[in-house]
C-alpha positions in Angstrom: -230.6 -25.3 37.2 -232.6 -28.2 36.6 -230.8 -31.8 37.0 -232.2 -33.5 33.9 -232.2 -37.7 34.2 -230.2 -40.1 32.4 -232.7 -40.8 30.2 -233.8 -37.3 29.4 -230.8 -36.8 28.3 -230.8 -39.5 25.7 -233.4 -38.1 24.3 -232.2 -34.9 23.9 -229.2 -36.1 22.4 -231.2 -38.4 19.7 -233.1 -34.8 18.7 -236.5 -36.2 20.8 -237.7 -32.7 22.2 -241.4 -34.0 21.5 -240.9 -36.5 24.1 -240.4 -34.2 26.8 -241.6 -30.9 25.5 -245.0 -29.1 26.3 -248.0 -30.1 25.0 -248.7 -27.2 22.7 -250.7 -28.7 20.2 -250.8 -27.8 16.1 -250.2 -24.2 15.2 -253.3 -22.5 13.6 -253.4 -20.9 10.2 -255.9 -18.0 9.5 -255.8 -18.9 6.0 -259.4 -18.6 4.3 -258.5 -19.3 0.8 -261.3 -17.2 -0.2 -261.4 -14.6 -3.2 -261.3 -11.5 -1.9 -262.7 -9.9 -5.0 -264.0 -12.2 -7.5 -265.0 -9.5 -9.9 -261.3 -8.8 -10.7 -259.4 -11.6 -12.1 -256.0 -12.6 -11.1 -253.5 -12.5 -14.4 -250.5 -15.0 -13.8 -247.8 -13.3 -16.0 -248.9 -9.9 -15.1 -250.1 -10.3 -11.1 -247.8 -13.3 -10.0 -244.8 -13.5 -12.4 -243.6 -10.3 -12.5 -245.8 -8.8 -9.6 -244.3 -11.4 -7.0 -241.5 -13.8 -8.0 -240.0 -11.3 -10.0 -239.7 -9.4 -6.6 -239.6 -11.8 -4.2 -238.6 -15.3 -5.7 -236.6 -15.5 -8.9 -232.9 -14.5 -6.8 -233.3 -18.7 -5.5 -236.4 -19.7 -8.0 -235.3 -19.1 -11.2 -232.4 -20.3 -13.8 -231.5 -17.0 -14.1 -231.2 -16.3 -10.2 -228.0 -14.9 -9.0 -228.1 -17.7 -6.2 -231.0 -20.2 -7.7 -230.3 -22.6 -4.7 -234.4 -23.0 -4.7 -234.1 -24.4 -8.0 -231.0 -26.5 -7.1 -232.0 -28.4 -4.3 -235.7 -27.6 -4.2 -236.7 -28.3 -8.1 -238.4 -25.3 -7.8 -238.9 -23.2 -10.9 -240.8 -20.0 -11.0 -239.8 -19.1 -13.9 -243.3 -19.8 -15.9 -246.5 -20.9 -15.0 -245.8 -24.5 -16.6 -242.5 -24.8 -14.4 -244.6 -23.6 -11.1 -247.0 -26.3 -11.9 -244.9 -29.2 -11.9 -243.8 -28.4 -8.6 -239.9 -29.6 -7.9 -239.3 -32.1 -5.8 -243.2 -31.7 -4.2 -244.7 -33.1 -7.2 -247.3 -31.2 -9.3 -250.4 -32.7 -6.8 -249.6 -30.2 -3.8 -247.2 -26.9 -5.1 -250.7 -25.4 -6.0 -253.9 -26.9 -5.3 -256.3 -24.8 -8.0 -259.1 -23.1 -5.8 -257.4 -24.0 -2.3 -254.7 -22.2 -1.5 -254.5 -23.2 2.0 -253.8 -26.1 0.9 -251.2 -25.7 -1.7 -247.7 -25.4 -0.4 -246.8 -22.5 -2.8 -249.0 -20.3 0.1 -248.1 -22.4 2.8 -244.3 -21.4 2.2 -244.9 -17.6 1.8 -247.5 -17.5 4.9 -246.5 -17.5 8.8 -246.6 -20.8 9.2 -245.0 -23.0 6.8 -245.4 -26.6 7.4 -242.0 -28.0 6.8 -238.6 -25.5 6.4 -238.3 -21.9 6.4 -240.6 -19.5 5.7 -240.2 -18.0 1.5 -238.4 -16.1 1.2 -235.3 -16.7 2.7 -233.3 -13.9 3.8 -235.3 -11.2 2.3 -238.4 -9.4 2.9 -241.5 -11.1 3.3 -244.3 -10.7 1.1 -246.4 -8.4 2.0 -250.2 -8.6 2.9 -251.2 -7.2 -0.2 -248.9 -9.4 -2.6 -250.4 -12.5 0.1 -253.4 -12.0 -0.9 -252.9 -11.6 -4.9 -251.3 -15.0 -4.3 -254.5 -16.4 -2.5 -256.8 -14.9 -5.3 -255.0 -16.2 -8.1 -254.9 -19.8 -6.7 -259.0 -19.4 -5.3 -259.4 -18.2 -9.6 -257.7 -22.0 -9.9 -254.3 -21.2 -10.6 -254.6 -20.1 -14.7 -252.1 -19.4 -16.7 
């Protein structure tokens, strides 16, 4: 057992792990943002609405949600395209960022390594790789309605 000093201590109490913890450095994303097959376009209602947040989203992101805590606390509505796009409580700049969905937190969310929070969604099934990448090509077409 390791005998940890006074001040070590202290900082464990006042939540300051970083101070003491490894040196680890930033987690890296695979993400590529890229089209993966830019002869087929992404349709919004058809491919994201219904294909993914129907399945995956609306029980938290939607008015109509049995539990629509996402749209409580988070502002987040996935309900329409115009909703999705004015982003909750992240503001419209960074929910989806049209042709880089590394960099919109819509994919950052759904993907392994979200930047703040839990991973989307919560207590259910991930989305999977197929569904990932629908969300990537639709946000690579820029994000159209």
């Amino acid at each position: 057992m390791k005998n940890w000093s006074a001040a070590a201590c202290a900082l464990l109490a006042a939540g300051c792990l970083d101070a003491i913890g490894p040196d680890v450095g930033p987690v890296r994303s695979s993400c590529t943002g890229a089209d993966s097959d830019p002869s087929t376009d992404i349709d919004f209602e058809r491919d994201i609405r219904v294909g993914i947040f129907q399945t995956y989203c609306d029980v938290c992101h939607s008015p109509a949600g049995a539990t629509p805590i996402g749209l409580q606390i988070g502002g987040l509505d996935l309900s329409t395209h115009a909703t999705l796009i004015e982003g909750g409580v992240h503001g419209a700049t960074s929910i989806v960022v049209p042709g880089d969905a590394c960099a919109s937190i819509l994919f950052q969310k759904v993907g392994p390594a979200p930047p703040f929070g839990g991973r989307m969604p919560l207590d259910r099934a991930q989305l999977s790789p197929a569904h990932l990448q629908q969300l990537v090509d639709w946000i690579a077409e820029g994000a159209n309605d």
